[in-house]
C-alpha positions as CSV (number, residue, x, y, z in Angstrom):
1,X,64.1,-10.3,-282.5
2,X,62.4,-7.8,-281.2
3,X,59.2,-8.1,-279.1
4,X,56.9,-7.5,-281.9
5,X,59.0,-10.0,-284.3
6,X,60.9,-7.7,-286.0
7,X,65.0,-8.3,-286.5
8,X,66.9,-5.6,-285.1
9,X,70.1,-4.7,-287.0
10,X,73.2,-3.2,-286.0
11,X,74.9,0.0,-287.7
12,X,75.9,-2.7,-290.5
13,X,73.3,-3.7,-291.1
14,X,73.5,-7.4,-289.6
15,X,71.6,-9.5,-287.3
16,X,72.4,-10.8,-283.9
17,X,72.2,-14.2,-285.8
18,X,74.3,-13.2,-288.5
19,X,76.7,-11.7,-286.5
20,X,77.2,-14.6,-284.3
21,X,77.7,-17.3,-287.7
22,X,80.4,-14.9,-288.8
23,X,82.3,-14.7,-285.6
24,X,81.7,-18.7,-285.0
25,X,83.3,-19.0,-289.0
26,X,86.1,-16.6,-288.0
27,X,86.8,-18.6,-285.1
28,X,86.6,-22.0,-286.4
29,X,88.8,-21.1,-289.2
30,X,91.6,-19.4,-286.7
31,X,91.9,-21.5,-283.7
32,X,94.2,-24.4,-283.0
33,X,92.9,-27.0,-280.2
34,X,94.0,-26.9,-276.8
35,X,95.0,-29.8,-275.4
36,X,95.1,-30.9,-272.0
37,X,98.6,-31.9,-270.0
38,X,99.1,-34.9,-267.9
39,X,96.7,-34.7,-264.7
40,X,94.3,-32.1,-267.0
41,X,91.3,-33.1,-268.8
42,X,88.9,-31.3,-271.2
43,X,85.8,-29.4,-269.5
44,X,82.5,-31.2,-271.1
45,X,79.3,-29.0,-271.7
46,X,76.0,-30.3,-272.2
47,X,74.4,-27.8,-274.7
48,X,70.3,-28.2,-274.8
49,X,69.1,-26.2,-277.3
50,X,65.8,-26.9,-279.8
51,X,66.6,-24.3,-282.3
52,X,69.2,-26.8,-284.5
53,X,70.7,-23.3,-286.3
54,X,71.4,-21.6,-282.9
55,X,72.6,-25.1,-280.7
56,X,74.9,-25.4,-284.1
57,X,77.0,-21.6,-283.3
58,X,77.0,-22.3,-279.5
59,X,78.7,-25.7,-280.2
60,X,81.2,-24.5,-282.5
61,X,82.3,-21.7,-280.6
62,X,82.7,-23.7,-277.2
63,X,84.7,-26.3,-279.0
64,X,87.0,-23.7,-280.7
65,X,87.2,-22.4,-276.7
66,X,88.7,-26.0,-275.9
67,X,85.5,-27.4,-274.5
68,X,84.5,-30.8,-275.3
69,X,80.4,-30.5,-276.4
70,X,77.2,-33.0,-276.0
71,X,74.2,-32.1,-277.0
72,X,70.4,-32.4,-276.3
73,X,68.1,-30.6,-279.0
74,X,65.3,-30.7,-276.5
75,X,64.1,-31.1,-273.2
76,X,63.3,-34.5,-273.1
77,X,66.6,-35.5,-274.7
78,X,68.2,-33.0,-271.9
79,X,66.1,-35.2,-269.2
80,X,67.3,-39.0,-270.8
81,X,71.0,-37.4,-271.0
82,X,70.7,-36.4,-267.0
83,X,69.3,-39.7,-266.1
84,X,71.6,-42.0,-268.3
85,X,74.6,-39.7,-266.9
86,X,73.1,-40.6,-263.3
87,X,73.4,-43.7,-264.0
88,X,76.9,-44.2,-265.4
89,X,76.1,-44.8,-268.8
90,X,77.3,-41.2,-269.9
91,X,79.9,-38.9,-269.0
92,X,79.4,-36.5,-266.2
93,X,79.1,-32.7,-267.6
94,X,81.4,-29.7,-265.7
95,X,78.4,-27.6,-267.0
96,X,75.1,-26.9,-268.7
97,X,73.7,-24.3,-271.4
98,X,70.2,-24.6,-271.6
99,X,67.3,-22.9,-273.4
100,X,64.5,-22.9,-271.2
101,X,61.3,-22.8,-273.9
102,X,61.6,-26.0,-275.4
103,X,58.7,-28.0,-276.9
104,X,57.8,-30.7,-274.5
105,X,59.7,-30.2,-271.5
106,X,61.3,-26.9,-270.4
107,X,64.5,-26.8,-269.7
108,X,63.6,-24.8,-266.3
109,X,61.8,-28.0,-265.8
110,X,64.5,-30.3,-266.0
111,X,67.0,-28.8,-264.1
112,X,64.1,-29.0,-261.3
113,X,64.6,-32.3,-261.3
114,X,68.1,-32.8,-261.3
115,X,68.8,-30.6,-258.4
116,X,66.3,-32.6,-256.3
117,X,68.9,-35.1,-256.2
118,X,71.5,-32.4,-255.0
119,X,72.8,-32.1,-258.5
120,X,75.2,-29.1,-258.4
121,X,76.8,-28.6,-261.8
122,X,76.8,-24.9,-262.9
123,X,74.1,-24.2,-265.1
124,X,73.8,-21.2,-267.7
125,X,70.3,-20.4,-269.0
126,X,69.4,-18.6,-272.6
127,X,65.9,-18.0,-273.7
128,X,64.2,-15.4,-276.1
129,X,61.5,-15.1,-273.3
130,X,63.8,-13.5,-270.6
131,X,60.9,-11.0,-268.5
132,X,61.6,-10.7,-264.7
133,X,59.6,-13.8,-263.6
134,X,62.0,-16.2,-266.0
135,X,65.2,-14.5,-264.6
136,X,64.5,-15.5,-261.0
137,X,63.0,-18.8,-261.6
138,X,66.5,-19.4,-263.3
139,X,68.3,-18.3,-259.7
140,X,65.8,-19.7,-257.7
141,X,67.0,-23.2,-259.4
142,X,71.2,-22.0,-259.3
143,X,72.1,-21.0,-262.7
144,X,74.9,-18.9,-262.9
145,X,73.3,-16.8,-265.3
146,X,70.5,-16.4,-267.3
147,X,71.2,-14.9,-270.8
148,X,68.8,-13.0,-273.1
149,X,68.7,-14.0,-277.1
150,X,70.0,-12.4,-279.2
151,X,73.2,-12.6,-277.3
152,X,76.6,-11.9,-278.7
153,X,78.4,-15.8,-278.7
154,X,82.0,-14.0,-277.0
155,X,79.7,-13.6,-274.0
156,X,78.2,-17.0,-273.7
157,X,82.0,-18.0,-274.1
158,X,83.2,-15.5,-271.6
159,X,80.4,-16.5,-269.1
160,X,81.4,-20.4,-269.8
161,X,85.2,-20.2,-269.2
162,X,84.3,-18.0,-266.1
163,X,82.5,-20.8,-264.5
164,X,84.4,-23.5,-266.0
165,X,87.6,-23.1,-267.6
166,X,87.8,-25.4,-270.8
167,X,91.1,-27.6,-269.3
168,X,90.4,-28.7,-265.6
């Protein structure tokens, strides 16, 4: 979307959005799982995202990577996952994608939190809101990156494996 809430198309005629479903179709439909060897074991995201459509395509294109994929559809539920994965009762992930305008909590908010407690797990921020200020808040707190909707999914895959690979 544009600033003044207008979709912007490519030559084709498609959406961003649009786009991004077909490629996490083509993808779903074509890849084979990768499995980890002895002594390996299968990178886990945590993916917060409120918008169910768009936390949908960003799950199904890191599992087709190989990534294993929990989610939070909000801040809050981002907050209770940190805290119950503090606390044993979840599994630890090798990193976060996070939206940072979420209703209730922000997810800039959160990952305040968590790296008061010297949290250090790479952490890549999307948002549609992405002006100057948001961008440094997001390295001021250690993400990796901070990523701009509409985004093509190959880069939020790209930037993922990058950090993480999806077998460790």
């Amino acid at each position: 979307m544009s600033a003044h809430g207008i979709e912007q198309l490519d030559e084709r005629g498609m959406s961003a959005h649009e786009r991004n479903r077909r490629k996490a179709e083509e993808r779903r439909r074509s890849s084979s799982p990768v499995a980890p060897t002895a002594g390996q074991y299968t990178a886990r995201v945590l993916l917060v995202e409120d918008d169910d459509q768009m936390r949908f395509l960003m799950r199904d294109v890191l599992v087709a990577g190989g990534y294993e994929v929990y989610e939070a559809a909000d801040g809050a539920r981002f907050a209770e996952y940190m805290e119950q994965t503090q606390e044993g009762r979840r599994p630890v992930p090798d990193l976060i994608i996070s939206d940072i305008r979420m209703p209730g909590q922000s997810g800039l908010a959160v990952v305040d939190e968590i790296r008061r407690t010297d949290w250090a797990t790479p952490i890549i921020f999307v948002t549609a809101f992405g002006d100057r200020t948001t961008h440094e808040e997001g390295a001021r707190l250690g993400a990796v990156a901070v990523l701009n909707k509409p985004f093509e999914l190959d880069e939020l895959l790209d930037l993922a494996t990058s950090w993480v690979p999806p077998i460790l």
